[in-house]
C-alpha positions in Angstrom: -26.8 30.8 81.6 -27.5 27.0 80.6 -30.9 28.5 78.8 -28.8 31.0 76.9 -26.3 28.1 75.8 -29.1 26.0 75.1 -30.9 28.3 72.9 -27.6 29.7 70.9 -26.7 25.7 70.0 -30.3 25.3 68.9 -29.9 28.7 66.5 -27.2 27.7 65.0 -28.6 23.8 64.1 -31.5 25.6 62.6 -29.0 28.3 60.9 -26.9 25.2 59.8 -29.9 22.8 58.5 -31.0 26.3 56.4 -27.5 26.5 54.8 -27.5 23.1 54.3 -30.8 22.9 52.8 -30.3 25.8 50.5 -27.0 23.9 49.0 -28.9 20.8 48.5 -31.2 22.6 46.5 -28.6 24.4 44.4 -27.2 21.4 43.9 -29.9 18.9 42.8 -30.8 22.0 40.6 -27.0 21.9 38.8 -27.7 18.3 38.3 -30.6 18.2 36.7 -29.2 21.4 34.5 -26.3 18.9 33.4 -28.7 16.1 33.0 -31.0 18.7 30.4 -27.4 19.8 29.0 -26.9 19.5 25.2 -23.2 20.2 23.9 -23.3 22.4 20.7 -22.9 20.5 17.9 -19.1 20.2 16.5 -18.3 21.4 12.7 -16.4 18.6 10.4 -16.4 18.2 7.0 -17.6 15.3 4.7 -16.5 13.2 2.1 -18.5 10.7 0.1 -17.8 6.7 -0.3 -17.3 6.6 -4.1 -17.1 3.5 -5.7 -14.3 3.4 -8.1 -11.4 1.4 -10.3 -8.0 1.6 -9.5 -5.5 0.0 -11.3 -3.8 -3.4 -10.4 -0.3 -3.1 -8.9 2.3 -4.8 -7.5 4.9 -2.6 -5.6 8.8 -3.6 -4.9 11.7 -2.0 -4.4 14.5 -2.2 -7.0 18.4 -1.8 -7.7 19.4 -0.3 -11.4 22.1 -1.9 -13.6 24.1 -1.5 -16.2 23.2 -3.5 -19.5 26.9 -3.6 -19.9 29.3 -2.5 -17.1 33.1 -3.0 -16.7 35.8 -2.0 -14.6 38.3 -1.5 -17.9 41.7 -3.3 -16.9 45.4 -3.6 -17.8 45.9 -7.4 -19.1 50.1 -7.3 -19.6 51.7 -5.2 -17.3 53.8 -1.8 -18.9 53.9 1.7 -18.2 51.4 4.1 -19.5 52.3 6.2 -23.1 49.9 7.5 -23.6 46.0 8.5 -22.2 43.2 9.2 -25.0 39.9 9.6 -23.3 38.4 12.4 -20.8 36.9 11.3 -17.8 33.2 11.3 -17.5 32.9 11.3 -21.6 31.0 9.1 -24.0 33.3 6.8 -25.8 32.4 4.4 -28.8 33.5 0.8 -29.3 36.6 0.0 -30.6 38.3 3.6 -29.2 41.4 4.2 -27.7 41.5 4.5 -23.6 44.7 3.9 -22.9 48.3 3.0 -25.0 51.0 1.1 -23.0 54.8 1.3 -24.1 55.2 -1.3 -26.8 58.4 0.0 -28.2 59.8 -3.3 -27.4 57.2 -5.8 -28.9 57.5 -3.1 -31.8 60.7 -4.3 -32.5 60.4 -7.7 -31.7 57.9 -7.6 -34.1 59.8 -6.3 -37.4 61.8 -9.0 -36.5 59.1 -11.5 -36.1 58.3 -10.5 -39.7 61.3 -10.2 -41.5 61.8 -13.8 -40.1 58.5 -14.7 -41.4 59.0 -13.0 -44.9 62.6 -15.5 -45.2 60.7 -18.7 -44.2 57.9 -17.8 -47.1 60.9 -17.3 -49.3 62.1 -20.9 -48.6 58.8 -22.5 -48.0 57.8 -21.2 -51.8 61.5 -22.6 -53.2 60.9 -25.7 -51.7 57.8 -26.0 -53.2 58.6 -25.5 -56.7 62.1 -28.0 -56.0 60.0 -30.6 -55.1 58.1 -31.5 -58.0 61.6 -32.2 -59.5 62.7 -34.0 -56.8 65.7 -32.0 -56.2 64.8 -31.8 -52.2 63.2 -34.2 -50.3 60.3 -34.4 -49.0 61.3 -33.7 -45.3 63.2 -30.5 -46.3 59.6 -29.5 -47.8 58.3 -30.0 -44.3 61.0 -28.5 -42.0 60.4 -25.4 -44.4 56.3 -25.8 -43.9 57.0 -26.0 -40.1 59.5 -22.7 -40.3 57.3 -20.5 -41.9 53.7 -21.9 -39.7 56.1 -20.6 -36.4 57.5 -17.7 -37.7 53.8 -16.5 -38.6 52.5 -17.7 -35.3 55.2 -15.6 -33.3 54.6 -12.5 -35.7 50.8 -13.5 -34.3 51.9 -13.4 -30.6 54.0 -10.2 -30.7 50.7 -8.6 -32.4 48.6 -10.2 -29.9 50.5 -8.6 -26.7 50.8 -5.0 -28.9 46.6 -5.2 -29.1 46.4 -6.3 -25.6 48.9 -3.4 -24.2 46.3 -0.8 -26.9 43.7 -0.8 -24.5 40.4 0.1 -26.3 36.3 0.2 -25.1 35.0 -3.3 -26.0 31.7 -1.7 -26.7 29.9 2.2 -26.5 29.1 4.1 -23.2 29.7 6.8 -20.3 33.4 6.7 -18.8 34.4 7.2 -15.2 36.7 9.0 -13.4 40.2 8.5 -14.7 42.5 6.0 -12.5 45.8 5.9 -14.3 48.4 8.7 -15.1 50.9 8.9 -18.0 54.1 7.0 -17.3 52.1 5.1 -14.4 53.4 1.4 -14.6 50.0 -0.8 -14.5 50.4 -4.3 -13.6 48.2 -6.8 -15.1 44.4 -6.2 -13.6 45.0 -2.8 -12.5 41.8 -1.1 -13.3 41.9 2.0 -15.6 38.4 3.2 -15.9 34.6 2.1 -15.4 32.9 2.2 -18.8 28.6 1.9 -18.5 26.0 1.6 -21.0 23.6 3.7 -19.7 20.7 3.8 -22.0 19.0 1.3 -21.7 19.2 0.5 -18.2 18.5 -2.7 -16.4 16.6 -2.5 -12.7 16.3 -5.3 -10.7 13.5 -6.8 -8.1 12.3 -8.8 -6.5 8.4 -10.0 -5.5 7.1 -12.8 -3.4 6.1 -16.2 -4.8 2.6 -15.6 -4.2 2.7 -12.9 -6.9 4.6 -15.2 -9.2 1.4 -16.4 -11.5 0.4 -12.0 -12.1 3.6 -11.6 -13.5 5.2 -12.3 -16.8 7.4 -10.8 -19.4 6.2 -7.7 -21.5 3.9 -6.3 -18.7 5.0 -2.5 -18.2 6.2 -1.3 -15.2 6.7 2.6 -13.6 10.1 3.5 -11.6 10.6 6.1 -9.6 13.4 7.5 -7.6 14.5 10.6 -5.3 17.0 11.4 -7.7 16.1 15.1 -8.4 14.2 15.2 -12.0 14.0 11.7 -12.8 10.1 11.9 -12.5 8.5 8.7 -13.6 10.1 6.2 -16.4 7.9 3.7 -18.1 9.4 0.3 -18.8 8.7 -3.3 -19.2 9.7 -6.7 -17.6 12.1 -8.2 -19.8 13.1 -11.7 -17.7 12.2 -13.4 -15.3 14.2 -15.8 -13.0 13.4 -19.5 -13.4 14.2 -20.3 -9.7 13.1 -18.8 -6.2 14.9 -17.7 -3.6 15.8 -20.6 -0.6 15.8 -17.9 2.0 13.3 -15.7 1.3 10.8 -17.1 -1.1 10.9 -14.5 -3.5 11.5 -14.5 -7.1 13.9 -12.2 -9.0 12.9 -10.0 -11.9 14.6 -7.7 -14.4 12.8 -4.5 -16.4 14.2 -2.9 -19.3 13.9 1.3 -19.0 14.9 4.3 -21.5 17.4 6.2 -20.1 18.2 8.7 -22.7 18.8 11.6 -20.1 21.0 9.6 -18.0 19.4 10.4 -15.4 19.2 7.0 -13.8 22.6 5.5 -13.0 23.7 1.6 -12.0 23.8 1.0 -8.3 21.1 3.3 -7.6 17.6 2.0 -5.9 14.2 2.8 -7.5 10.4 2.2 -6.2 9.0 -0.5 -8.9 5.3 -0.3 -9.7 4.2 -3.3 -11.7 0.5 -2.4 -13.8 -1.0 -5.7 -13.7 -4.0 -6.3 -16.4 -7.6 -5.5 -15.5 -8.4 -2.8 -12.9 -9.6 -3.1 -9.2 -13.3 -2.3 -8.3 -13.0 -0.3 -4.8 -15.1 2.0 -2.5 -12.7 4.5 -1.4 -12.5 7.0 1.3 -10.0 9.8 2.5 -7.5 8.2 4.6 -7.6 11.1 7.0 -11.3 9.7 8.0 -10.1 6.6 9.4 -10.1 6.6 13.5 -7.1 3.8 13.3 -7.1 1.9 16.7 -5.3 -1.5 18.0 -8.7 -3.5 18.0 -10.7 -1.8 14.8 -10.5 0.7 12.4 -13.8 2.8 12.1 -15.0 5.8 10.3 -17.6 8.4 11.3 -20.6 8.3 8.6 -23.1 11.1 8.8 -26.9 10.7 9.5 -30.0 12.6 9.9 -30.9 13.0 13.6 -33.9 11.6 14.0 -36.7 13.7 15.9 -37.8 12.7 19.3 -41.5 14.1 20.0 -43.1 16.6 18.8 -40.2 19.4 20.2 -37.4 17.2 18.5 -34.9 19.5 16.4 -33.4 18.3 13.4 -30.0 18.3 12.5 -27.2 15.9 11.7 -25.2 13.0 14.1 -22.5 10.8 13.4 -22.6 6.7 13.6 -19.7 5.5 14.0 -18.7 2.4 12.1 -16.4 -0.2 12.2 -14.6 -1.0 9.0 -12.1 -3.5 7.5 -9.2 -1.4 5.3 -7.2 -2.7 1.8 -5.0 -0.7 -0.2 -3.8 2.7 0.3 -3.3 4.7 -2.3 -2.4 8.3 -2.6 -5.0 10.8 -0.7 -7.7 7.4 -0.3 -7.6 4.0 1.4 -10.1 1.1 0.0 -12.4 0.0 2.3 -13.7 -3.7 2.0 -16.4 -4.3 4.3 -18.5 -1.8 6.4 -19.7 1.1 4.1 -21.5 1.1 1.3 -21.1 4.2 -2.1 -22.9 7.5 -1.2 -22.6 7.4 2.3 -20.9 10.6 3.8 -18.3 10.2 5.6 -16.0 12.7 8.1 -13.3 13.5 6.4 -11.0 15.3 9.1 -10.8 15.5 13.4 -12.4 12.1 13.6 -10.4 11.8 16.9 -12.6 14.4 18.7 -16.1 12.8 17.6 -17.7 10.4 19.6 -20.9 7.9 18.6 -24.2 9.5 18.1 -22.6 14.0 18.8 -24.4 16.3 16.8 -22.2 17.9 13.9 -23.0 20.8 11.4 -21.0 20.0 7.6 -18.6 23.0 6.7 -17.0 22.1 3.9 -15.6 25.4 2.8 -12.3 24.5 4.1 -12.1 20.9 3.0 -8.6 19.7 1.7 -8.2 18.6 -1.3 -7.9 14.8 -1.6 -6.0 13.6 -4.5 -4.9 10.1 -5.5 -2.0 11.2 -6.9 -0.9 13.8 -4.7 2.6 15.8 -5.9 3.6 17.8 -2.9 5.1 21.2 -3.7 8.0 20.8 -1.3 10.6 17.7 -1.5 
């Protein structure tokens, strides 16, 4: 019974060591497999490092404004006669907006005058008297001082008529209507806004650092999400002659067309400011870039070189760390890193890793543009 034992526990250690032999072999077989393992190389496309000139410019952001703008207000108080304008027209200088009641200074006034018209009457007897000294000259004087008041208060009555016929001081686009007939407007009670709107003012600012590029004449580019307003060329017309305390920047003011009226005061515009000379750049798709915390780096493209005589050729990628400038459009600037010709990956440069194997597709490369216009906004 104990040989019987004895001899099963000895089968199954030599049954077990078998097993256990067999997997060892399987195994160390699978490892050396994944050791010999080469993963199929990954498709990318390619763009080249092109050396190129972009244009100097300073960017800002900007508020419009009116050449001239007014809130149009009542200066005398008086109810409203009559109302000559539409809302939202175009109104020339000099036109009626708005006539108060002046039935009362109307006849204060033919009084004022016919007041006036009797001092002139004595004034001019008293001047041909006096040569013949049949009045004295004091009487001359009290009749010089009559008619100089009765004109000046013929002058004030006409005065406060003009100021109750409210008129545009000078041409533009009207607001929306804020009076009614027979409305009594106190003095500063606003009536309408009236804008010049062509040309237009728009306001920015840049830092002081940027101070010495900048100087009047230099043209400028504004655009703004207002729908159609595309881009409108201008130039930089002033120039403040003091810097902001607070934030060290320095205010500016561009003159733009505005014949469409498309651009309206109190709306904000992106400013573009095309300095002089252009910019000497190597520039790459900005989808290339691999941005992390520490360094940016690109992929660049390289023949595999062979290793022995069963060596297969092919392409790998290098990756490369790289120091970034401007971005513009499609394409970023690259200062330091690459150098013109080199071929770059263009897309999925999160997947690659230093030294894979990559075949170039570029049948379905995207366009890069550097002044993309997307079809949808």
């Amino acid at each position: 019974m104990t040989k019987r034992i004895i001899i099963t526990v000895i089968g199954l250690l030599v049954l077990a060591g078998m097993l256990g032999g067999t997997k060892f072999l399987q195994i160390r077989k699978m490892i050396a497999q994944g050791a010999q393992f080469v993963p199929p190389p990954e498709t990318v496309t390619t763009a080249e490092v092109k050396a190129d000139q972009w244009e100097s410019l300073l960017t800002a952001v900007g508020s419009l404004e009116a050449v001239q703008g007014i809130m149009v207000t009542a200066e005398l108080g008086g109810k409203v006669a009559r109302v000559d304008f539409e809302p939202g027209a175009k109104v020339k200088a000099g036109g009626l907006l708005v006539q108060q009641d002046i039935a009362a200074e109307s006849a204060q006034l033919r009084a004022a005058e016919a007041t006036a018209d009797l001092a002139k009457i004595n004034f001019e007897r008293m001047a041909k008297l006096l040569p013949e000294k049949v009045v004295s000259r004091s009487d001359y004087d009290n009749a010089d001082a009559q008619l100089k008041q009765a004109r000046a208060q013929v002058d004030t009555i006409r005065a406060a008529i003009d100021k109750k016929t409210i008129r545009a001081p000078f041409a533009g686009r009207l607001g929306i209507r804020l009076v009614h007939l027979g409305q009594f407007l106190n003095a500063g009670d606003p009536i309408v806004s009236l804008q010049t709107l062509d040309p237009i003012y728009v306001n920015f600012q840049l830092p002081q650092q940027q101070l010495a590029m900048v100087q009047p004449g230099i043209p400028i580019r504004v655009t703004s999400n207002a729908q159609g307003a595309g881009v409108i060329e201008g130039r930089i017309t002033a120039i403040n002659p003091e810097v902001d305390r607070a934030t060290r920047n320095v205010r500016l003011q561009a003159t733009l067309s505005n014949q469409d009226e498309r651009l309206r005061p109190g709306m904000f515009v992106n400013v573009t400011v095309v300095l002089p000379g252009d910019e000497k750049v190597l520039a790459i798709p900005a989808t290339a870039v691999l941005y992390a915390p520490y360094s940016n780096s690109v992929f660049i493209v390289e023949e595999k070189q062979k290793e022995g005589a069963q060596g297969a050729a092919g392409k790998v990628v290098r990756q490369q760390f790289v120091e970034l400038g401007e971005r513009r459009g499609d394409f970023v600037a690259v200062r330091t890193g690459l150098k013109a010709g080199e071929q770059v990956v263009s897309t999925g440069v999160f997947k690659l890793r230093n030294g894979q194997a990559v075949v170039v597709d570029n049948a379905l490369a995207p366009p890069f543009k550097l002044s993309p216009e997307p079809t949808e906004s």
